[in-house]
N, C-alpha and C positions, 0 to 999 in steps of 0.2 A: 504494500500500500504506500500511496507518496501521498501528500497534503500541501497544497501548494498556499500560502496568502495573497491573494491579491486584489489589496486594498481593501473594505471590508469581507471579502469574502473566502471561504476556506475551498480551496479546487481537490476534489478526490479523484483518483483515477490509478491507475495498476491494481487493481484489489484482486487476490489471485489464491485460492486454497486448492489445497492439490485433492485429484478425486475421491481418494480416500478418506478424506476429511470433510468432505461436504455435505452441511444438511447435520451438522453436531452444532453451529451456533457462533463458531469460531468468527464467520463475520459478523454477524449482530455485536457480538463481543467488542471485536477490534472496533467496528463502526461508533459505536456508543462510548468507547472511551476515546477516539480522535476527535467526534464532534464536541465531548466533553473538551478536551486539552485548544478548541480553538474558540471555542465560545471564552475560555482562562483566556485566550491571546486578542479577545476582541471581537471575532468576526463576529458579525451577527446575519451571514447565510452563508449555505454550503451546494456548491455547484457537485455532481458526481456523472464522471464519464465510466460509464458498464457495460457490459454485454448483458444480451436477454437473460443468458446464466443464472444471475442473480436478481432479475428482476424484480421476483418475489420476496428476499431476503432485503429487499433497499424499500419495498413498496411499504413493508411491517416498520420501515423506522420511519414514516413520513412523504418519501421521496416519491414525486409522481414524472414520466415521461414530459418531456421538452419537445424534444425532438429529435428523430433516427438520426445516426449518420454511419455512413459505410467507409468502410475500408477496401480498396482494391490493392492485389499483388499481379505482377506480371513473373513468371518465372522460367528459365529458356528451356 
């Protein structure tokens, strides 16, 4: 997970649990103690870029869809 500030707001994005771990609470966990450690640092909102993955683990703290965006790879 990285936390980025920028200016009042806290940017979340890499949030990554490996497959065996998923679905035990591990992000609820992590998630609720960063937004705690950024609300201590001021921010008062938090931007978070996800995969659908976790859609449901981020909808249970708050977090409602913005808007999609995609990622393309070309590979030879």
């Amino acid at each position: 997970m990285m936390v980025l500030d920028v200016q009042g707001d806290a940017f979340v994005t890499f949030v990554a649990t490996l497959p065996q771990h998923r679905g035990k609470g591990f992000v609820t966990a992590l998630m609720r103690q960063a937004l705690k450690e950024a609300q201590q640092r001021g921010r008062t909102t938090t931007t978070l870029q996800a995969s659908k993955l976790g859609q449901n683990a981020y909808a249970r703290l708050g977090y409602r869809p913005l808007r999609e965006q995609h990622l393309w790879k070309l590979r030879p």
